[in-house]
C-alpha positions in Angstrom: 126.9 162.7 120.6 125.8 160.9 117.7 123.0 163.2 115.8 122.0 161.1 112.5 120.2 164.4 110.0 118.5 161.9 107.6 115.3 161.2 106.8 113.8 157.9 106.2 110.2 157.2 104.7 108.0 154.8 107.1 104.2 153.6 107.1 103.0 153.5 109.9 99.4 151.8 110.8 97.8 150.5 113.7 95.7 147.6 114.0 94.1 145.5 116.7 95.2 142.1 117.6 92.1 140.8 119.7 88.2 141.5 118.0 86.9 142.9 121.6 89.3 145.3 122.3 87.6 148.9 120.8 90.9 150.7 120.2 93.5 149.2 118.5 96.6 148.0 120.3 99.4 147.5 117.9 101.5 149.8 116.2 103.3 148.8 112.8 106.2 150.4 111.1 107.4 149.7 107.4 110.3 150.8 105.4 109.3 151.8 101.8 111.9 151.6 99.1 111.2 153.3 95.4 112.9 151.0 92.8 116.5 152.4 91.3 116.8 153.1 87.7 117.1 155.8 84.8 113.2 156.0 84.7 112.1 155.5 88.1 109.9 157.4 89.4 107.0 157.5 92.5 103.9 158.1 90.4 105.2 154.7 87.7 102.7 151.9 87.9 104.9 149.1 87.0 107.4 150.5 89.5 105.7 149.8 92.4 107.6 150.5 95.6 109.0 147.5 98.1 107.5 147.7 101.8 108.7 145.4 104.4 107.2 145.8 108.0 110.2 146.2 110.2 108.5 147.1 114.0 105.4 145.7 115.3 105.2 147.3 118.6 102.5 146.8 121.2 100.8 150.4 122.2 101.9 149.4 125.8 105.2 149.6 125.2 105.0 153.2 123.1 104.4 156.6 124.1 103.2 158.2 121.5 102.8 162.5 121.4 102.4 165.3 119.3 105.9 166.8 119.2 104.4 169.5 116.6 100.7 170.8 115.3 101.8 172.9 113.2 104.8 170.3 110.9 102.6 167.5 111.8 105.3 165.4 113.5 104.6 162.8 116.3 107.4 161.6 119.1 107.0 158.1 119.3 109.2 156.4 122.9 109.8 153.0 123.3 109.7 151.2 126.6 113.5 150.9 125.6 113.8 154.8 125.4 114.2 155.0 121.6 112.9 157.9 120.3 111.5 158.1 116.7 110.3 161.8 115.4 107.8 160.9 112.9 106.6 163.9 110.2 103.5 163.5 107.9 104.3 163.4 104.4 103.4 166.7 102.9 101.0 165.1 100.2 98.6 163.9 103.1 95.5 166.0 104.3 95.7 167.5 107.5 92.8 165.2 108.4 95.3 162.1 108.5 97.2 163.8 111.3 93.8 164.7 112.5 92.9 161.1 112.9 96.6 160.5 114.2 96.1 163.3 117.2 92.9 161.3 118.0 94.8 158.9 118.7 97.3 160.2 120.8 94.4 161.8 123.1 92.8 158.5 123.5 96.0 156.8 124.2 96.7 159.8 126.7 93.6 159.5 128.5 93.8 156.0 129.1 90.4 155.3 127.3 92.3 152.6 125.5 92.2 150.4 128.2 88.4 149.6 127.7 87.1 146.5 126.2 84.1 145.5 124.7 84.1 142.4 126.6 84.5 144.1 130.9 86.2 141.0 131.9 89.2 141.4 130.0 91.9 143.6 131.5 95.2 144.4 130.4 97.2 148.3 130.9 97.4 149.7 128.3 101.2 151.6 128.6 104.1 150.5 130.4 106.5 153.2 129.5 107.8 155.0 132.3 107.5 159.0 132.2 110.2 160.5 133.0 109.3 163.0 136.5 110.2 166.5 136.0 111.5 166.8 140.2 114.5 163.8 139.4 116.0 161.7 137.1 114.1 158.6 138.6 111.3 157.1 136.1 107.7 156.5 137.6 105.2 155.4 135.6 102.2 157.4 134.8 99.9 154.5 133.6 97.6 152.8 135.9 97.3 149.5 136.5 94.0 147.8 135.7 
């Protein structure tokens, strides 16, 4: 087994790709990296920190959860079964994971798969869960 105990800083954001939909439906992931030097540091103006965007992801094709309230950290699964564990940086509030568990409840109820405009209709996740009985994958999202 191959455990990796690093920790990596990512933005993450979520956006909507199509004006009707209510809910967004697209979930970006950036790397941020703090320049290198003998006076760098995170609070330097004129040091201003490199993102590049390296996952757009479709909220079909995630599962996101709350892995832990209390540490703030998310479980994000890819359609592909990657798993990402995702902790809120201590300097946020706790209403940023607020707005993040919002999210995930939405998501969860499947009240993301309303549109503004009735006759569009898409589902919204196509991860399959993972039944508790066997090892065989169902998925739990309707179909529209």
């Amino acid at each position: 087994m191959n455990v990796y105990e690093g920790s990596t800083t990512v933005i993450l954001g979520v956006t909507s790709t199509v004006p009707s939909l209510p809910l967004p439906n697209i979930l970006l992931m950036a790397n941020i990296t703090w320049p290198q030097g003998p006076l760098s540091t995170r609070g330097t103006p004129d040091r201003a920190p490199v993102i590049t965007l390296s996952r757009i992801l479709p909220l079909k094709f995630v599962e996101l959860q709350i892995c832990d309230r209390l540490q703030r950290i998310l479980r994000l699964r890819t359609v592909t079964e990657k798993l990402y564990y995702l902790k809120l940086h201590e300097k946020h509030p706790e209403a940023v994971f607020q707005f993040w568990m919002r999210l995930v409840k939405i998501l969860q109820q499947g009240l993301s798969i309303t549109t503004k405009d009735p006759r569009i209709q898409f589902t919204h996740c196509l991860v399959p869960k993972m039944s508790s009985s066997s090892n065989e994958a169902t998925s739990v999202c309707p179909a529209v």
